[in-house]
C-alpha positions in Angstrom: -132.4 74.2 88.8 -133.3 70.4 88.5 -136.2 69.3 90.6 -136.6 66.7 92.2 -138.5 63.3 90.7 -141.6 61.7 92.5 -140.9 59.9 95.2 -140.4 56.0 94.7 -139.7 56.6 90.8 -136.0 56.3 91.3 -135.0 52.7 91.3 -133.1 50.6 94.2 -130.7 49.0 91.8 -127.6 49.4 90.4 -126.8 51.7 87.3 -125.7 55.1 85.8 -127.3 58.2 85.7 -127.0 61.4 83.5 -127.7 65.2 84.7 -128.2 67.0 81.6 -129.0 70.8 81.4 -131.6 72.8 79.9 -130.2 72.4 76.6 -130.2 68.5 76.9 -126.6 68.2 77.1 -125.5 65.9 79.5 -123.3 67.4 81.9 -122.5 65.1 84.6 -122.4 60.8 84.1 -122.4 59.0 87.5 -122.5 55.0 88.8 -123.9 53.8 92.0 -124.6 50.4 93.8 -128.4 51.9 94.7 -129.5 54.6 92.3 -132.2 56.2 95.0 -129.9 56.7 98.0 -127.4 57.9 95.3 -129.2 60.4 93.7 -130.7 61.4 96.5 -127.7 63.1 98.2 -128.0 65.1 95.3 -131.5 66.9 96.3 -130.4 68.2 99.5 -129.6 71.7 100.9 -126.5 73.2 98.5 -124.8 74.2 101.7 -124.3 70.6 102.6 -123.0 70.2 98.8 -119.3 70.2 97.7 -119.3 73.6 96.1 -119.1 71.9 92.6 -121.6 69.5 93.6 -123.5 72.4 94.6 -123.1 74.1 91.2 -123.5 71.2 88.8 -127.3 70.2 90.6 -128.1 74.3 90.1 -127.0 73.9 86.4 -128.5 70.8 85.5 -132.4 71.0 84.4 -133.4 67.1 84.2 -131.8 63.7 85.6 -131.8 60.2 83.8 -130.6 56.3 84.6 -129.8 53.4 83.3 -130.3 50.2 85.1 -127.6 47.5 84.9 -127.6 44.1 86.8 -124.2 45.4 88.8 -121.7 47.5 89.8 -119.0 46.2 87.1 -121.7 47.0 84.3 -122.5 50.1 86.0 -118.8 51.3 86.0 -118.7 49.9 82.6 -121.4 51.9 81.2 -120.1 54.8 83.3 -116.9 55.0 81.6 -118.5 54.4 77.8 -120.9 57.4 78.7 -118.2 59.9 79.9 -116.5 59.0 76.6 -119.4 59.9 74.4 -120.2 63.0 75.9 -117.5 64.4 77.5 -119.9 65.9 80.3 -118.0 69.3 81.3 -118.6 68.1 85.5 -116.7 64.9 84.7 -113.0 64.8 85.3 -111.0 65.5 82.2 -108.1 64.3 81.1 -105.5 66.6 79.6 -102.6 64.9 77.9 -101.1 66.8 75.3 -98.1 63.9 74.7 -98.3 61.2 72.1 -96.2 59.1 73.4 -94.2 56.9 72.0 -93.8 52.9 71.4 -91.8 50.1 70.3 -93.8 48.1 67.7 -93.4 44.7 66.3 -95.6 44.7 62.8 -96.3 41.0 63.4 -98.5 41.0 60.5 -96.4 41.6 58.0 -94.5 38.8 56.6 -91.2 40.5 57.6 -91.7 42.1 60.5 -90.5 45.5 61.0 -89.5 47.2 64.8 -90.3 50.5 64.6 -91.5 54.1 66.5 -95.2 54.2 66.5 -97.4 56.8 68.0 -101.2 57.0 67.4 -104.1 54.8 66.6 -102.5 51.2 67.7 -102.9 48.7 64.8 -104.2 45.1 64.6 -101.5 42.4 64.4 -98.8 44.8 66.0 -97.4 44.3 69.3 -96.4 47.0 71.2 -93.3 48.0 74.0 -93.4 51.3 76.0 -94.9 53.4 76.5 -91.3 55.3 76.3 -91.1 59.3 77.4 -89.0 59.9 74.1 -88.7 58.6 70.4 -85.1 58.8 71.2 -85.1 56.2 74.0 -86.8 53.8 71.8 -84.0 54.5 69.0 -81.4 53.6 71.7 -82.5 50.6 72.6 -83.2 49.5 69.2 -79.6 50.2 68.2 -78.5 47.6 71.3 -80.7 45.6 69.8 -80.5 44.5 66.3 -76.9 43.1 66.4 -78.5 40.7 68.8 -82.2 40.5 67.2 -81.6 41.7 63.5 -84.9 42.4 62.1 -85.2 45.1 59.9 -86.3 48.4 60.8 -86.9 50.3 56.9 -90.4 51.6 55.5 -92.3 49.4 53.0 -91.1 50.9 50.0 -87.5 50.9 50.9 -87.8 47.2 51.3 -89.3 46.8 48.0 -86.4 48.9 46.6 -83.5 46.7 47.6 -85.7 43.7 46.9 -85.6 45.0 43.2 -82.3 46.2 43.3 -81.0 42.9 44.8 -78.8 44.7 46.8 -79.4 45.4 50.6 -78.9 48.4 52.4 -76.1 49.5 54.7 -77.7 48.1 57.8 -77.1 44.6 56.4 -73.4 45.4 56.1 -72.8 46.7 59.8 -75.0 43.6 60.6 -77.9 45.6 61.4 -80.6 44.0 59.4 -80.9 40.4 58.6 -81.2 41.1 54.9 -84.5 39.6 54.5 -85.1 41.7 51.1 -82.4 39.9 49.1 -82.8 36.8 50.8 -80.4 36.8 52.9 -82.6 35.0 55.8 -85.1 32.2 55.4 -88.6 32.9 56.6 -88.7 31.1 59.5 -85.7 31.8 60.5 -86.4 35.7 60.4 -89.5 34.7 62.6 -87.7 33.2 65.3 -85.5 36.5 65.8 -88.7 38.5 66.1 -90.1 35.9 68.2 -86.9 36.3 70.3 -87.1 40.2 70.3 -90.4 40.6 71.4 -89.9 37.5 74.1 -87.0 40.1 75.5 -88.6 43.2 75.0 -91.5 41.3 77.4 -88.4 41.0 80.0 -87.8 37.0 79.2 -84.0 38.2 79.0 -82.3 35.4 81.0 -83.1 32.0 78.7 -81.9 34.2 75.4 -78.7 34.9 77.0 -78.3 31.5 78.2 -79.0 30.2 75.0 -76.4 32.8 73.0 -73.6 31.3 75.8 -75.0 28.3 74.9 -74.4 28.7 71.4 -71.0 30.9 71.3 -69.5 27.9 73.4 -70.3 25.5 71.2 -69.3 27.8 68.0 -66.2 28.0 70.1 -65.6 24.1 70.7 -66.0 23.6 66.8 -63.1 26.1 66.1 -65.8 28.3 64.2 -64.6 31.2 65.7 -65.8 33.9 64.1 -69.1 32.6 64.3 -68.4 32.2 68.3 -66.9 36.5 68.4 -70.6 37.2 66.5 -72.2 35.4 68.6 -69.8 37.2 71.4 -71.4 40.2 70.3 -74.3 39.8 70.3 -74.5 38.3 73.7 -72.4 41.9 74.9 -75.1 44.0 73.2 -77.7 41.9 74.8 -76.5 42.4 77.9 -76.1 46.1 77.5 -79.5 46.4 76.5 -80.8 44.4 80.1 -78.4 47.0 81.9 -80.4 49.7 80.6 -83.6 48.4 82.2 -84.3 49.1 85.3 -84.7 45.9 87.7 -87.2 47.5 90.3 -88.4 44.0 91.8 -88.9 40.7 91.4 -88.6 38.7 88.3 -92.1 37.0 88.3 -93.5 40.3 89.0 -96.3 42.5 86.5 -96.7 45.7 88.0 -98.5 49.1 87.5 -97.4 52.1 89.5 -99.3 55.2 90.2 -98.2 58.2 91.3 -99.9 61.0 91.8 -99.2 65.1 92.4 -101.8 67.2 92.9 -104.3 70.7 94.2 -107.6 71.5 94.5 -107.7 72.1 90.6 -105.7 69.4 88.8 -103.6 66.5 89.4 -100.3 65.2 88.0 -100.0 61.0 87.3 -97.2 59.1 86.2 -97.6 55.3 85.8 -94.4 53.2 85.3 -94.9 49.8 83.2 -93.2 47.7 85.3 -93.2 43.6 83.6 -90.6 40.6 85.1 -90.0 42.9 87.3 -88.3 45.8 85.0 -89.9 49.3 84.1 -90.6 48.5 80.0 -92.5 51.9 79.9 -94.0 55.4 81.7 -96.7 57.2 80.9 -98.0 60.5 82.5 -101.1 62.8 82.0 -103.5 65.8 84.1 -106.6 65.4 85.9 -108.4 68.4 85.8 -110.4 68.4 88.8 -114.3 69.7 87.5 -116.3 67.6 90.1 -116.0 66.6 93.8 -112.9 64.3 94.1 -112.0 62.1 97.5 -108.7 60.9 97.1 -110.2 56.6 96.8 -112.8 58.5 94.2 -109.6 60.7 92.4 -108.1 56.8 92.2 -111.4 55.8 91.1 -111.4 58.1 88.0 -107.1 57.3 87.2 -108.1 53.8 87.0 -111.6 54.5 84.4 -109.3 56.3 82.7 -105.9 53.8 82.3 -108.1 50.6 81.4 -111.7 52.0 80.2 -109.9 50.2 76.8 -107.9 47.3 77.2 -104.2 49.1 77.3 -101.8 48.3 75.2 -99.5 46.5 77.5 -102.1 44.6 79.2 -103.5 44.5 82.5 -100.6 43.3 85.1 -101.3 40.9 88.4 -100.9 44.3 90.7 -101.7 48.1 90.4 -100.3 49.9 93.1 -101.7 53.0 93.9 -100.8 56.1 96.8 -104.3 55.1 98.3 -106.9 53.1 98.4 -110.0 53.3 95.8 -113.9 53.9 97.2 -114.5 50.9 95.1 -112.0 48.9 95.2 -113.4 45.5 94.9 -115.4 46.5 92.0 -112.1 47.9 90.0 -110.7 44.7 90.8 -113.5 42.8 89.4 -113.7 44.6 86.5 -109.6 44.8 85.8 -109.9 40.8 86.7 -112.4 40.4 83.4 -110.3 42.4 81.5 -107.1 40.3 82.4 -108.9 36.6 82.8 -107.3 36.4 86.1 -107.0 37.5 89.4 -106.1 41.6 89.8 -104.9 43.3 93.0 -105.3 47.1 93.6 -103.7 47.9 97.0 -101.3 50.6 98.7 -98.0 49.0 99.3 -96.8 49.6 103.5 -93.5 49.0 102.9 -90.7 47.3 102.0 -89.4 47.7 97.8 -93.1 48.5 96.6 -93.6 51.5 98.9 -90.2 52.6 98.0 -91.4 52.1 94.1 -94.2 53.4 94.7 -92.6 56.9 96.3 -89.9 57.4 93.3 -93.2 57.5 90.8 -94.6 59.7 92.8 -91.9 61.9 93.1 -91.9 61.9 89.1 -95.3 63.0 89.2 -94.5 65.7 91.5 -91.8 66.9 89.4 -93.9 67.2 86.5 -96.4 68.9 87.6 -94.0 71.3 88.3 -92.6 71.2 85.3 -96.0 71.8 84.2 -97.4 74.6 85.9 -94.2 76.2 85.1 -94.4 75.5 81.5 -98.0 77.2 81.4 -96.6 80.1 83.4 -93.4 80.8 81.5 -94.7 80.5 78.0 -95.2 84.0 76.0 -97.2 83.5 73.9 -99.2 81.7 76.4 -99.2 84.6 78.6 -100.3 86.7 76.0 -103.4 84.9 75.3 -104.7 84.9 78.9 -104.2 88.3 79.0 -105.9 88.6 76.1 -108.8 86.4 77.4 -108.9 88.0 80.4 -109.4 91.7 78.8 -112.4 90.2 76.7 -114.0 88.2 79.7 -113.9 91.3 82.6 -114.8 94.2 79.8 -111.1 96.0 80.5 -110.6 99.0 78.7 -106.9 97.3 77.8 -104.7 94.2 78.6 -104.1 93.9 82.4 -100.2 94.0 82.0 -100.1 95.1 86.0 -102.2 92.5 88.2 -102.3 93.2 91.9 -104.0 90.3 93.7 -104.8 90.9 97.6 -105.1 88.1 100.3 -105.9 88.4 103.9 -104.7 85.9 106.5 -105.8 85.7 110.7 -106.5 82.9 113.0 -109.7 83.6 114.8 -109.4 87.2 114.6 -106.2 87.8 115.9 -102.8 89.0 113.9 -104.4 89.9 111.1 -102.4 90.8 107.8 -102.6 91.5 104.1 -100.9 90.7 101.1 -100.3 91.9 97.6 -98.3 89.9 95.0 -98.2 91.4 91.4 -97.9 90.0 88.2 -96.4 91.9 85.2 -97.1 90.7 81.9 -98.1 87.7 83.2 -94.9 86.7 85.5 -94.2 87.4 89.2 -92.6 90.3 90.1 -91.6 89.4 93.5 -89.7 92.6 93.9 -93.2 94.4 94.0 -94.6 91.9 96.4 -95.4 94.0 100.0 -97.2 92.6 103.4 -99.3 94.5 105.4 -100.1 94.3 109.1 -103.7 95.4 109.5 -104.2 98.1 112.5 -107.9 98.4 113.0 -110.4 96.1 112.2 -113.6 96.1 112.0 -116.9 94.1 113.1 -118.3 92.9 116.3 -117.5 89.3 115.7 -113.7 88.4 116.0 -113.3 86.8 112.5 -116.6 87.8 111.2 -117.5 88.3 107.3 -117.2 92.1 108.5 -113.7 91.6 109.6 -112.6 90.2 106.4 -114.2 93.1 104.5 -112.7 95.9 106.9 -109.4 94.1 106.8 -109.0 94.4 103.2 -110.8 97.7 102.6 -107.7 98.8 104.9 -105.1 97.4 103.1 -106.3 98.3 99.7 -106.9 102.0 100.9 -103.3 102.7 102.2 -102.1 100.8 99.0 -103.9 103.1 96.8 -103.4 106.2 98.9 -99.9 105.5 98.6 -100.0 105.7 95.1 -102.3 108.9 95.1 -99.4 110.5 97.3 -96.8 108.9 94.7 -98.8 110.6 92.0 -98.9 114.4 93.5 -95.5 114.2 93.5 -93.7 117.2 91.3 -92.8 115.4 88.6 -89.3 116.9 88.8 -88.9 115.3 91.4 -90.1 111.6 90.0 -87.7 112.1 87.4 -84.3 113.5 89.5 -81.6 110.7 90.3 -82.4 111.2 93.8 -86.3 110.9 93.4 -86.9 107.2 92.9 -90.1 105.7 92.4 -92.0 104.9 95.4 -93.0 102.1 96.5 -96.5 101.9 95.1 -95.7 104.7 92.0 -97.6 102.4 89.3 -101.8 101.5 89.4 -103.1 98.0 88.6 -104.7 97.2 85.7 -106.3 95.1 87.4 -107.0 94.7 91.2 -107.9 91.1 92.2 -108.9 90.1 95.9 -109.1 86.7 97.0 -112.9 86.4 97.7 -116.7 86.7 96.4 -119.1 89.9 96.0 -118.2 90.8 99.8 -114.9 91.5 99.3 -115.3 92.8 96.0 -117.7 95.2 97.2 -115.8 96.7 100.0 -112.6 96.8 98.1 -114.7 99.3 95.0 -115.8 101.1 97.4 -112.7 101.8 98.6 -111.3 102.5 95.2 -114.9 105.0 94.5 -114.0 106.8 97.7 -110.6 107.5 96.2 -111.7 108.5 93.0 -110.3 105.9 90.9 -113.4 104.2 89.9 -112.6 105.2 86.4 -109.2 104.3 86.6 -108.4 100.8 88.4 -111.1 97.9 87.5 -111.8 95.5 90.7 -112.3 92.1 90.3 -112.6 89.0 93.2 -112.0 84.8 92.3 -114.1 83.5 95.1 -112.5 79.8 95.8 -115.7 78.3 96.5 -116.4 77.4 92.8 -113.8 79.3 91.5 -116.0 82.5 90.5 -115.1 85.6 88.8 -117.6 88.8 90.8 -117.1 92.2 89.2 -118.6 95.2 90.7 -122.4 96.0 89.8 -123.2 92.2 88.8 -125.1 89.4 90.9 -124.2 86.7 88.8 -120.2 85.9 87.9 -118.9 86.4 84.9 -118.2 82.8 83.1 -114.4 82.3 82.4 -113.9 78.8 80.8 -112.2 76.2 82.7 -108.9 74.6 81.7 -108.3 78.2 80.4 -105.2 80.3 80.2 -107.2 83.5 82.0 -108.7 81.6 85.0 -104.9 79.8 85.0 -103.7 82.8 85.3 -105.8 84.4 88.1 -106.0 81.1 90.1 -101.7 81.3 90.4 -101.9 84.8 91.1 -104.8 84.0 94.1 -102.2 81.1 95.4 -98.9 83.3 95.6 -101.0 85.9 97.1 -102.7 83.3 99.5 -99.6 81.8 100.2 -97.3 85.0 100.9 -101.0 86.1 103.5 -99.8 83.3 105.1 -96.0 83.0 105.8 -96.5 86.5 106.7 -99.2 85.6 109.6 -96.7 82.2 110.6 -94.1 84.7 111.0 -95.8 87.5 112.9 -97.6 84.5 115.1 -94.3 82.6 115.6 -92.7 86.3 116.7 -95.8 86.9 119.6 -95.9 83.7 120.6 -91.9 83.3 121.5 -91.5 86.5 123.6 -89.3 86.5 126.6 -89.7 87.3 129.4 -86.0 89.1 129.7 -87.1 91.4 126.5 -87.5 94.7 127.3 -84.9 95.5 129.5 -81.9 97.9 128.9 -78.3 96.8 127.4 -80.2 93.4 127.5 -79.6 92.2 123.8 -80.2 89.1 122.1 -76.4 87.6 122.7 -76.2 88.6 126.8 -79.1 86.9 126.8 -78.6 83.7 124.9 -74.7 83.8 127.0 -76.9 84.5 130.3 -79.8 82.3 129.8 -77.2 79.2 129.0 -74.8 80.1 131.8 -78.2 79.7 134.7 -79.7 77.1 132.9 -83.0 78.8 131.6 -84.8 82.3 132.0 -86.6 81.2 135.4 -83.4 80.6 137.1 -82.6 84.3 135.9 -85.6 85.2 137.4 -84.9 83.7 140.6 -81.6 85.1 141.2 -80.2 87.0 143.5 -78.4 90.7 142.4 -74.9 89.2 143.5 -75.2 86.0 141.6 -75.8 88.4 138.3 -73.0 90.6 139.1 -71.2 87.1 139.1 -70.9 86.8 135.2 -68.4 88.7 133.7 -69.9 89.2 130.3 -72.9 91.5 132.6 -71.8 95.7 133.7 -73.5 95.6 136.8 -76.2 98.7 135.5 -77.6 95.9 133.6 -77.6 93.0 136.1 -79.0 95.9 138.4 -81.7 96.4 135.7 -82.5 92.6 135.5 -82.6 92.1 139.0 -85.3 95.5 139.4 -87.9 94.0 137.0 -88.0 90.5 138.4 -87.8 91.9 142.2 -89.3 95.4 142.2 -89.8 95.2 146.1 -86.3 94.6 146.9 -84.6 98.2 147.5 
């Protein structure tokens, strides 16, 4: 563990600063405005840590900084740091998309539009970016009848240029024909120059000019040059309808949208320039060090214009909240721009509304994206593979049995197990326990906790012993169906550290299945894998399909603890006073709560007024009357 340096060595000044382990790696890169009072909330007691605070200070081994003259250099250096050395307590960025763009090859002497993905090129421009080649394809084929610039490879154009024929695209007036000549070269320039001037959202002085133009083609009686021009201005104006006009024309925007829980976050960023979306973007956080939501913004931001982006810096990002730092992003977004940059969280009105549908996307997605992971075979396959190799397992753990408790303060406590079966939820296996006798002197105590899932796991795995004793005639007859808990785990997972890990084997020791069933606990504080017999946890990599998998098994089983505990809580705490008492169902007493306006009038009244309702026999308006006025012969 890193210790801490002299006092007074650590300068008050702005800069970064490295943690690097005992290997020298550096694991963690940091900023502050004051490097002393920053670092020192790092030598501290661990409890008062964020647990991965907590574990990256008990990693590191040594602690360096660089001073810097102010917090825009120090963010700067920051960000040029965490790209060198990928520190593994940094937030990573997981974006397995290439996504597309619309380039412009203004270098070339004819210009070509094209699809580009990659390394961006000097003396392109580039549109997007787009969520799919094909969207680019579309709008390139609205396009070119208005802006015909040619679209083939270099060696296709050199083809026809010694051919001297052109290509099809010339003849369905596709391509300008600039390898024959068809075009001169300035001419050709101006159509790209017009292209990329609409591409930018400058739509409405082109189609002003083409009326412009078809009028006065139309005037001179050259009509055919008037019903091209007619064309053109029709596929023009197809092209705008396909852009989205999400506010104002003068406006540059950047949305942010963000999806996200304690272990990774979704973002989606619509391009939004003269007020139309020209391009989206999304990509994964994964959350390796202590993230408030202003310092999660803080880290999007590094990551979207630590290079100058491809489609610029706009006048406004707008983000779902604000950033720690905010006036030092917008300092450093305003150098990158040469002018003024706002970062703020829209209140309302068409921003906020913007601002809500990209979050939404994001929200989808990361749907889409846990889902993806979960679905995937071969996927699967490889975490359970993983997991095998990382937790010793004598085979794959095709059967997972995760257990959660739930309680508030000691009261209705229940259990939950949620299974997985090569690698997918098998919600028909699912069962929720109500937990009879508790242990420990303290209501909620550690003790509890343990008691309460020793109990649950013993009448899970006694059920199964009973299952197993079972004449296996019987098992097999038609009438003789599996019970309920017929088939062991592979692997039993609990949702806690070496305390509940240790009461759950000893559970499964007790019952003789020591040899059998392997025990395993992921302890949410830093996400730790404790196996019985070992101090320290067993490292599974992060970002991996194994710990994927266990973490979405610990979730379902967390989140099915606690619908169970809302339900049985929502069930105690809406008791009536009128249960209990014979031939008094749930209808009489909805019809006779309604009819006396409420269940203290029905306590109030009188064995006559009862009688009164028709829908009551008399024994049980006798009955009512009794337990309300026990005195009263």
């Amino acid at each position: 563990m890193i210790k801490r340096p002299p006092a007074g060595t650590i300068p008050d000044e702005p800069g970064s600063y490295q943690f690097k382990d005992k290997h020298g790696r550096v694991i963690y890169v940091g900023k502050a405005s004051s490097l002393r009072q920053r670092l020192s909330n790092y030598f501290q007691n661990p409890r008062n840590m964020h647990p991965r605070t907590a574990q990256m200070v008990e990693t590191a081994e040594s602690v360096e900084w660089t001073i810097v003259r102010n917090e825009v250099e120090a963010l700067m250096l920051e960000y040029s740091l965490i790209k060198e050395h990928d520190p593994r307590f940094n937030v990573r960025l997981r974006d397995d998309k290439s996504y597309p763009f619309l380039a412009v090859t203004n270098s070339d002497v004819w210009p070509r539009a094209m699809v580009m993905r990659g390394t961006k090129k000097k003396g392109t421009r580039y549109f997007g970016p787009y969520a799919h080649a094909y969207a680019i394809r579309d709008t390139l084929d609205l396009l070119l009848r208005s802006f015909p610039i040619r679209t083939c490879s270099e060696n296709k154009f050199q083809e026809h240029h010694r051919l001297g024929r052109p290509c099809l695209l010339f003849h369905i007036e596709k391509c300008s024909g600039p390898c024959v000549g068809e075009i001169e070269e300035m001419e050709y320039r101006q159509l790209v120059t017009e292209l990329c001037e609409f591409l930018d959202g400058d739509t409405d002085e082109i189609v002003q000019r083409l009326e412009r133009e078809m009028q006065a083609a139309a005037t001179d009686l050259e009509f055919e040059r008037a019903a091209r021009l007619r064309d053109r201005l029709e596929a023009v104006r197809k092209a705008i309808a396909k852009q989205q006009m999400v506010a104002d024309k003068n406006e540059d925007l950047d949305v942010i949208g963000i999806a996200e829980d304690e272990l990774e976050a979704s973002v989606q960023v619509f391009y939004v320039r003269k007020g139309r979306v020209m391009g989206r973007k999304g990509f994964i956080l994964d959350k390796v060090e202590e993230l408030t939501p202003g310092r999660l913004i803080d880290r999007i931001l590094e990551s979207m214009y630590g290079e100058q982006p491809v489609v610029g810096v706009p006048k406004q990002v707008l983000v779902p909240y604000e950033a720690d730092g905010v006036d030092i992003y917008e300092e450093w977004l305003q150098m990158s721009r040469g002018s003024k940059v706002q970062v703020r969280v829209p209140q309302r009105g068409d921003k906020k509304a913007l601002l809500e549908t990209v979050t939404r996307n994001a929200q989808e997605e990361f749907t889409r994206h846990r889902m993806k992971r979960a679905s995937d075979h071969n996927t699967r396959s490889r975490a359970l593979t993983e997991l095998q190799k990382h937790l010793d397992l004598p085979e794959a753990p095709l059967r997972i049995e995760c257990y959660d408790m739930a309680h508030l303060q000691g009261t209705d406590y229940v259990g939950s197990m949620v299974v997985l079966e090569d690698g997918l939820p098998a919600k028909r296996e699912y069962r929720r326990f109500k937990v009879n006798d508790v242990g420990g002197s303290e209501v909620g105590s550690g003790s509890d906790d343990y008691a309460a899932m020793a109990e649950v796991v013993r009448r899970r795995l006694t059920a199964y012993l009973a299952e197993r004793e079972r004449p296996v005639e019987e098992r097999n007859s038609t009438e003789g169906k599996p019970g309920k808990f017929a088939y062991p785990p592979q692997l039993l997972l609990v949702d806690g550290g070496k305390g509940q890990v240790s009461a759950t084997q000893r559970v499964v020791e007790e019952l003789g299945l020591a040899d059998e069933i392997p025990v395993a606990g992921l302890a949410k504080r830093f996400e730790e894998i404790y196996v019985p017999g070992r101090s320290a946890p067993v490292e599974i990599p992060r970002g991996s399909e194994a710990l994927f998998m266990l973490q979405r098994i610990r979730d379902e089983a967390h989140r099915f603890a606690n619908s169970f505990h809302r339900e049985r809580r929502s069930k105690r705490m809406t008791v009536s006073a009128l249960d209990g008492i014979p031939g008094l169902g749930e209808v009489r007493k909805k019809k006779l709560t309604k009819a006396m306006g409420g269940v203290s009038a029905v306590k109030k009244a009188d064995l006559d007024e009862l009688k009164s309702h028709s829908f009551l026999p008399d024994a049980v308006a006798e009955a009512i009357h009794a337990k309300f006025h026990p005195s009263v012969t």
